[in-house]
C-alpha angles and dihedrals in degrees: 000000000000120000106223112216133227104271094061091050086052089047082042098059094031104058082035093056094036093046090053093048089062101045086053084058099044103050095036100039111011090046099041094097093050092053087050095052090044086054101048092048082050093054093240098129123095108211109214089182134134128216091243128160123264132209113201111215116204117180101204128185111162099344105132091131105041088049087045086060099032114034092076101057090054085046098057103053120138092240124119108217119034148120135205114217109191116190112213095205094200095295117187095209134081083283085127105052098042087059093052104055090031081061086058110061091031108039102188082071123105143161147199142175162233115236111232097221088066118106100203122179090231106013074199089059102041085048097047085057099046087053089047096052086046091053118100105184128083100240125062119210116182139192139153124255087247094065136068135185107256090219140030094251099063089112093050100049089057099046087061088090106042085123127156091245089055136077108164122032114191128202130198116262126184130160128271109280108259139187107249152074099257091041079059094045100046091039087053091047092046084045085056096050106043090046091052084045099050092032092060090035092058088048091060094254098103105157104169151007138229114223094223095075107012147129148181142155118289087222083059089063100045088039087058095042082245116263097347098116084068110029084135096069128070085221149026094093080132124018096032091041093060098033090060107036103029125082109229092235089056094057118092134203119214101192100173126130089240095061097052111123114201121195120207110195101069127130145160095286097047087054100048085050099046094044086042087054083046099059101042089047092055096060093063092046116121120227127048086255096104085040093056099049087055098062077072095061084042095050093049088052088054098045097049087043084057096040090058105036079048099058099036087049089039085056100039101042092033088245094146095161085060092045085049090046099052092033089048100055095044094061096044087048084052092049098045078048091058096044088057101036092052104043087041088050088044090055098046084037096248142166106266105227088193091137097037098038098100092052095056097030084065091037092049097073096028078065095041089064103033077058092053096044085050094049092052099051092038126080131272101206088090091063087050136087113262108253110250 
């Protein structure tokens, strides 16, 4: 009978511990917007929601293109009672006559503007209050002039939970499906995030927002002085405003396939900066919830770190019960991956990944430190204001 040593109890117990970590994650966060669209086709969901007006804020500089193509698709919601307020932030283009004649054709357009003779610590934020401060109606939906609703209903979907109990409802947003390795890469990334986001958010533990598919009530930005707890910084006018001034259990997911936004205009280096803002952001967010969703990225490091140390120790030592163990539950952590990720892509109607999944699922922490590593040699002065 052979003795087994030591080392194999320790790889054992690791890949074992770690394995069951993820799958923790992966059926109880991951899963958690799947669950929710089983339930509502089921009818299970109870809509608390009022019928409430809505005032669309768009924040525009130079996109005459992307609103050319856009616009259209966020006028022409089936929705009774809303406005579109787009914010012209000092563009150079022909911003300003496609608004206009766009205001003709559809009235409940309208538009303002940033004046270009203003020095402002953050031109996104001046212009987001100025839209705010436009807006008439009780409830706030933002987007970005990049991004468009997949689906008429997109109003609609959201105003199901324009309940009493909630200030701030949150959709999902990636980025349009593209051929290439790095489209693949950022739209995994932004699949990650907004899973991790909404998953937490269902649970009762929301702790933030994203600007391209958001709302909250107009009352929330005037209670909190707008964005005058971070003037300092050139963002946060999303993620770090919720994150302050919202309870976790007032804050709403809507998960449905209607209420995707997709944005078009994305790349490498709007990526790298965005993740970049993200990150720096999230080190001055308030709760354990975003804590709590890393250990995530840290215990698929560490299981991949195990699996591997197992079955290279397993062959070179003839070890084979330690090289089935780590490679066993490797491949019963991937298919349970599978199972989540393609139900959960089938609902937001998103790429599968099912092929290519190993080979992101191990990239997407290898990024996730060479960004922080990044974050930390680089400069902060770009996430600051510019000094007047």
């Amino acid at each position: 009978m052979m003795i087994t040593g030591h080392t194999e109890y320790v790889l054992w117990i690791g890949v074992g511990v770690l394995t069951a970590i993820q799958l923790l994650y992966l059926f109880i966060v991951y899963n958690a917007v799947h669950r929710r669209n089983v339930a509502d086709r089921k009818g299970k969901l109870q809509s608390d929601g009022q019928l409430q007006g809505i005032s669309v804020v768009i924040v525009a500089s130079d996109h005459e293109e992307q609103l050319t193509q856009h616009l259209p698709h966020i006028l022409t919601q089936n929705y009774p009672d809303y406005e579109v307020i787009v914010v012209d932030d000092n563009s150079q283009d022909d911003t300003k006559e496609l608004l206009k004649r766009l205001s003709k054709q559809y009235p409940h357009l309208y538009r303002t503007f940033t004046s270009n003779s203003i020095r402002y610590i953050s031109h996104k934020k001046l212009a987001l209050t100025l839209g705010i401060k436009a807006a008439k109606k009780e409830w706030i939906v933002f987007t970005d002039p990049d991004c468009y609703p997949t689906s008429n209903q997109w109003l609609a979907r959201m105003a199901r939970h324009f309940a009493d109990d909630t200030d701030v409802v949150i959709g999902y947003s990636n980025y349009e499906r593209k051929t290439g390795f790095a489209s693949l890469c950022y739209t995994f990334d932004t699949l990650q995030q907004q899973l991790r986001m909404l998953g937490a958010t269902i649970l009762g533990r929301g702790y933030m927002g994203i600007g391209r598919n958001m709302a909250y009530r107009r009352e929330l930005f005037f209670r909190h002085k707008g964005y005058s707890s971070h003037l300092d910084l050139q963002r946060g006018e999303d993620d770090l405003f919720i994150n302050e001034h919202v309870s976790p259990h007032r804050i709403a997911a809507e998960v449905s396939t209607e209420a995707t936004v997709r944005c078009s205009s994305a790349n490498t280096y709007t990526w790298r900066v965005d993740k970049l803002s993200r990150l720096f952001l999230r080190g001055k967010f308030k709760g354990i919830t975003h804590y709590l969703l890393e250990i995530d990225t840290l215990s698929r490091v560490l299981l991949y770190v195990v699996v591997i140390t197992g079955i290279v120790y397993g062959i070179t030592h003839q070890q084979w019960v330690t090289v089935g163990i780590c490679a066993g539950l490797w491949v019963l952590r991937y298919a349970c991956q599978c199972i989540v990720f393609h139900n959960t892509a089938r609902d937001l109607g998103e790429r599968r990944y099912n092929v290519s999944l190993p080979l992101f699922d191990l990239l997407h922490p290898l990024w996730e430190i060479y960004f922080r590593v990044r974050l930390i040699c680089s400069s902060k002065r770009a996430h600051l204001r510019n000094k007047i």
